[in-house]
Every structure is written in structure tokens, then in C-alpha cells.
Residue frames as qw, qx, qy, qz and C-alpha x, y, z in Angstrom:
[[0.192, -0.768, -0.444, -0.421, 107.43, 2.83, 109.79],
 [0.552, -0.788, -0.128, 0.240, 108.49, 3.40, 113.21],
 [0.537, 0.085, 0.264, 0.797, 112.07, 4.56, 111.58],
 [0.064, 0.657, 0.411, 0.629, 109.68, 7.19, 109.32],
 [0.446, -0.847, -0.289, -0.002, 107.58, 8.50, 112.83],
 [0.700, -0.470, -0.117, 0.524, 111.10, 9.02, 114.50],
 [0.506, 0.183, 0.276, 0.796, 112.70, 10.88, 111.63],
 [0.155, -0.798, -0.333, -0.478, 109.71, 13.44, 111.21],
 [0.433, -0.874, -0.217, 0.032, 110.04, 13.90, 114.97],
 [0.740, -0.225, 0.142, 0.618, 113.20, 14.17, 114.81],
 [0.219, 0.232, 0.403, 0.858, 113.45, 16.97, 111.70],
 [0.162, -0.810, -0.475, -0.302, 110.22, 18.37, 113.09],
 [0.660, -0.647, -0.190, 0.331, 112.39, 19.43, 116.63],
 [0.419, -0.012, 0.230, 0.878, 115.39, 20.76, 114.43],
 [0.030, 0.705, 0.447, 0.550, 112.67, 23.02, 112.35],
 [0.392, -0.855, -0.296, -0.168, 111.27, 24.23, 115.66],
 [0.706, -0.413, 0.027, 0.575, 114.57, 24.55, 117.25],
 [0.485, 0.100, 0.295, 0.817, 116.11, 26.63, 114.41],
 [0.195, -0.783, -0.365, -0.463, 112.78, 29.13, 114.48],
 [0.702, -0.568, -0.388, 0.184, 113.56, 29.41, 117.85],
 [0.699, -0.297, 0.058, 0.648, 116.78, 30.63, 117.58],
 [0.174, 0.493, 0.386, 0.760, 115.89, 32.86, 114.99],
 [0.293, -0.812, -0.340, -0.372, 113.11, 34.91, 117.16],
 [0.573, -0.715, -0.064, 0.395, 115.67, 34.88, 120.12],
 [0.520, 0.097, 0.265, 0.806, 118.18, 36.44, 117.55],
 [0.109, 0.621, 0.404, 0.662, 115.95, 38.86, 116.59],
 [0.457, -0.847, -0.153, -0.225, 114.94, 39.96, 120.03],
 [0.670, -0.478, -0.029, 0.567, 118.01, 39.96, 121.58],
 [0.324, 0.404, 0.441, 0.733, 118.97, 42.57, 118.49],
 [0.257, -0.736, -0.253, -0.573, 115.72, 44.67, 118.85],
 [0.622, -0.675, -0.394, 0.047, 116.65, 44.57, 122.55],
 [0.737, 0.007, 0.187, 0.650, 119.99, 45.59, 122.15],
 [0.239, 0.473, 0.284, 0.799, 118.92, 48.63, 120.26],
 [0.362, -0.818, -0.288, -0.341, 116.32, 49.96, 122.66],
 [0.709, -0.535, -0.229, 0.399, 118.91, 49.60, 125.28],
 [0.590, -0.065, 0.130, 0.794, 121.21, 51.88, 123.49],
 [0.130, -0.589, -0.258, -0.755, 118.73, 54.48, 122.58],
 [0.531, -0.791, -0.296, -0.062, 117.92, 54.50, 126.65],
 [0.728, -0.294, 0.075, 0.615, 121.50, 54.86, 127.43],
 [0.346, 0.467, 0.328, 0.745, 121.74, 57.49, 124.68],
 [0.296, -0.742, -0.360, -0.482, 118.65, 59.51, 126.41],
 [0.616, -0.713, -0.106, 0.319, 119.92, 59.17, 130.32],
 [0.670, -0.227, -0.098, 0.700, 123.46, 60.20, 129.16],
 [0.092, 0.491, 0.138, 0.855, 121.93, 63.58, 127.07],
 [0.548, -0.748, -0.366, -0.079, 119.72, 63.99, 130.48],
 [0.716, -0.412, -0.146, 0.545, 122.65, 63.91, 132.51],
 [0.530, 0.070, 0.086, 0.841, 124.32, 66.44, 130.24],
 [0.305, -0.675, -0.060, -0.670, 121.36, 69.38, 130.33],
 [0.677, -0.688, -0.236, 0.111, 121.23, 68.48, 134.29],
 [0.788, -0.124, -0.036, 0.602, 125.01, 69.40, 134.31],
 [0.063, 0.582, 0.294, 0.756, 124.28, 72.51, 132.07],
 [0.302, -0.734, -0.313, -0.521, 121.63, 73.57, 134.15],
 [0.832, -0.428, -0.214, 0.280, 123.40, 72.47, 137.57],
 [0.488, -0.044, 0.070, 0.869, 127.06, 74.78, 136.32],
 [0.124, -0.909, -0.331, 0.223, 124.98, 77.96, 135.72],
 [0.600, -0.194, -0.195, 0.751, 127.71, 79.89, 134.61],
 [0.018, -0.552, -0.228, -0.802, 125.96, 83.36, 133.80],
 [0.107, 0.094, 0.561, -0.816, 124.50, 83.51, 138.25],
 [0.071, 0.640, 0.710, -0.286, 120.89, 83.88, 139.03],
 [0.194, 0.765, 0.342, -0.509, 120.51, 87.27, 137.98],
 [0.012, -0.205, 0.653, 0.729, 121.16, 86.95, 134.25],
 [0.043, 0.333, 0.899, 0.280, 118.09, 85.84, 133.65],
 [0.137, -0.243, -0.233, -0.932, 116.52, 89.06, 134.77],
 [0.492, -0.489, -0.610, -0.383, 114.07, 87.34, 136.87],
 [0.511, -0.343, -0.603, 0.508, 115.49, 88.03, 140.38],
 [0.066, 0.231, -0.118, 0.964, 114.50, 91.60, 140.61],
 [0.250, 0.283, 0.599, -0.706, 111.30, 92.59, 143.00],
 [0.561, 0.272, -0.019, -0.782, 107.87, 93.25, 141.95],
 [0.845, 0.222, 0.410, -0.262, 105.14, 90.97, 140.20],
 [0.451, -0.050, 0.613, 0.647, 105.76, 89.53, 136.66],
 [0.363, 0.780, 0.366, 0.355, 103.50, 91.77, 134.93],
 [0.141, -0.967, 0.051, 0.206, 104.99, 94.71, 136.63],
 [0.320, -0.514, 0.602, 0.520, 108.62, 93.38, 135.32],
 [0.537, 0.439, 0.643, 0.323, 106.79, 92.65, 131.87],
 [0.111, 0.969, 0.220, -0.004, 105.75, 96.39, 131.73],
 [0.068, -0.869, 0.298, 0.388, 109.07, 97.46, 132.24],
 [0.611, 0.104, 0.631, 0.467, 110.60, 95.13, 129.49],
 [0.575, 0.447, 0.544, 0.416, 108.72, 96.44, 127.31],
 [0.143, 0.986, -0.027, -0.085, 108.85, 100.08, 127.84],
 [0.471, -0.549, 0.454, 0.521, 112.55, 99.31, 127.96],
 [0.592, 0.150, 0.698, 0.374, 112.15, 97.62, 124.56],
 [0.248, 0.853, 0.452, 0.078, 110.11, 100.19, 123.17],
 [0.144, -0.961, 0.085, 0.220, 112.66, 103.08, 124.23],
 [0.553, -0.297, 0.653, 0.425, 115.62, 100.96, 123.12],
 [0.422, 0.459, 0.725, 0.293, 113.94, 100.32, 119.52],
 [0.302, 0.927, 0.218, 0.054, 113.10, 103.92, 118.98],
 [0.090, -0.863, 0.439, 0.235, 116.90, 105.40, 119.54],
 [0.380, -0.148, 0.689, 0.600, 118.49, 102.53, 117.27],
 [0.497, 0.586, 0.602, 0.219, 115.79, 103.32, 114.48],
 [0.069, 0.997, -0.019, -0.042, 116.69, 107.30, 115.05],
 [0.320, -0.639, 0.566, 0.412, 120.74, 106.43, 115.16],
 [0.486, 0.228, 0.720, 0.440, 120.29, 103.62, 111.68],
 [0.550, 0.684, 0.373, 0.301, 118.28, 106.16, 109.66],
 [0.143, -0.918, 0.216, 0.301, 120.98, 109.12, 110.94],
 [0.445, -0.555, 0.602, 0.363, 124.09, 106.80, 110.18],
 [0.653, 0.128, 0.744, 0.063, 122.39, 104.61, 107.40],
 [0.553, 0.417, -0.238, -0.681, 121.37, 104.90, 103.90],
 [0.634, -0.033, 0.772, -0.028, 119.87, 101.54, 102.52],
 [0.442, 0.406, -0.614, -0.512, 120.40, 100.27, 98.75],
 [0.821, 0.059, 0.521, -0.228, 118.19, 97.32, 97.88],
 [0.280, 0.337, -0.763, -0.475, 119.48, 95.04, 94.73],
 [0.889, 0.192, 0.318, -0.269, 117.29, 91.71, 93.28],
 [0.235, -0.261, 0.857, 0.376, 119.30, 89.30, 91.80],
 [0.361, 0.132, -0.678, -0.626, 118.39, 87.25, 88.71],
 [0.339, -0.246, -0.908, 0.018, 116.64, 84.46, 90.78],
 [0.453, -0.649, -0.447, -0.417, 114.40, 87.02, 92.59],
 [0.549, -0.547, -0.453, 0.441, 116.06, 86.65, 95.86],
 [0.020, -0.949, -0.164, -0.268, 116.09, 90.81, 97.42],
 [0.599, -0.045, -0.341, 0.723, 119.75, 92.13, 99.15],
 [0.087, -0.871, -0.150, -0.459, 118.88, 95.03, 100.83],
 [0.590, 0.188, -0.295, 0.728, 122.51, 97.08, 102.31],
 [0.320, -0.900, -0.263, -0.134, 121.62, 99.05, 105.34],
 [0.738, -0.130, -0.181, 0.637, 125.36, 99.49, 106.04],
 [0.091, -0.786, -0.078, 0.607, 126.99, 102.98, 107.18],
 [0.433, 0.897, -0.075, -0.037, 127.12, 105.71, 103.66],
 [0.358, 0.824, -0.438, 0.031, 131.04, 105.94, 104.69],
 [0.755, -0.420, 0.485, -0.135, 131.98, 103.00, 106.21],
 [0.395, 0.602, -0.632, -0.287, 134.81, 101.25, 104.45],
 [0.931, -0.074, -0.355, -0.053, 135.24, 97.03, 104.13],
 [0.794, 0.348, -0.033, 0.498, 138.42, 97.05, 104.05],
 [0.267, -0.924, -0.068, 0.265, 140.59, 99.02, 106.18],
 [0.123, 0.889, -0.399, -0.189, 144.14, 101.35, 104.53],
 [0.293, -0.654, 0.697, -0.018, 146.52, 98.67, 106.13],
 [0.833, 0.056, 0.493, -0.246, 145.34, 95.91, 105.02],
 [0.428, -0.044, 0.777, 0.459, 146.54, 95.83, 101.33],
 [0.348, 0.237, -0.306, -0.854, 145.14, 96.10, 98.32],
 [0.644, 0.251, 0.608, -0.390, 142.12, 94.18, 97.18],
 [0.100, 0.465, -0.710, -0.519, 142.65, 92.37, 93.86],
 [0.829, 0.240, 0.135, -0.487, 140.20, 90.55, 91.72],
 [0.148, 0.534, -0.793, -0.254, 141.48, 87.41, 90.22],
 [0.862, 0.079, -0.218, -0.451, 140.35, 83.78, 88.67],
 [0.695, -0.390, 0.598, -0.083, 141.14, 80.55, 90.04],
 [0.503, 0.439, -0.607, -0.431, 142.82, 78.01, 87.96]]
């Protein structure tokens, strides 16, 4: 009887032992992973800091160092934008002429390219149509 008691305790410890090992396995895994996804995250940190640290376009590419408030440098954006946007819409419908095609599947191509504007320039060769085998 006392043989029986011993064994149980005995196979009960292993049981609990081997769970054991299991749940540290598992967490040592799942720990494992988070570590590498933090490591992942500092090292893309580091790299925008570096980015943002090297600058290589200066301070005044960004258009913000000039004087005056930011609505006053909003106002002129946009008259810029506004003056800019009317002389390419007067030079595209001078230079342009636009042919729309629809394909079979619906999707719309519409060719705003110049009337005499060539692909394909003299030197280049001829242009030859031909089937793969």
C-alpha cells in the first residue's frame, strides 16, 4: 500500500513537472517573439530619427521658413496654385487634343498626349510587330 501512495506521488510530480515545462516552453517562445517585434520597432525608430536627423533637402524646402503668419503663407499657396493651374490648363488644351477609348472590360483610356508628338524618335529604328514563340 505504502509502495502504491509512493508511486502516485511519485508519477503525480513527473505529470506536474512535465506541465511545467511545457508553460515555461511556451512563454519563453511567446517571450521571445515580443522581444523581437520590440527590437524590430526601436530599430525602424532609429531609422526615421536618422531620416529626419540627415535632412538632406535644408530647412527651407519645406517652404515653411519664409516670414509672415500661416494663413498669410496659405493665401499665397494658393493663389500660387490657382495661377499655376490656370496656365498649364491654357498650355494642355493649346498643345493637347484628348482621344478617349473603353476597352471591352469597361475600363476608360483617355490620351491627352501632344497631336504631333512622336513615341518613338527617327534614330531609334524601326518598330516591328512580332509573336513570341
Amino acid at each position: 500500500m505504502i509502495k502504491f501512495i509512493v508511486g502516485l506521488i511519485i508519477f503525480g510530480l513527473i505529470a506536474l513537472a512535465i506541465i511545467i515545462l511545457i508553460v515555461i516552453n511556451f512563454s519563453y517562445k511567446s517571450f521571445r517573439q515580443l522581444r523581437r517585434a520590440a527590437e524590430d520597432q526601436w530599430e525602424l525608430n532609429q531609422k526615421r530619427k536618422e531620416q529626419k536627423e540627415k535632412n538632406p533637402f535644408g530647412n527651407d524646402y519645406f517652404k515653411s521658413a519664409d516670414g509672415g503668419s500661416q494663413q498669410q503663407r496659405q493665401q499665397k499657396y494658393q493663389q500660387r496654385g490657382q495661377q499655376t493651374t490656370q496656365q498649364q490648363s491654357r498650355q494642355q488644351t493649346e498643345k493637347t487634343t484628348t482621344r478617349k477609348t473603353t476597352t471591352s472590360s469597361g475600363v476608360t483610356i483617355i490620351d491627352e498626349r501632344e497631336a504631333d508628338k512622336k513615341i518613338f524618335s527617327h534614330d531609334d529604328g524601326e518598330y516591328v510587330e512580332f509573336e513570341e514563340v
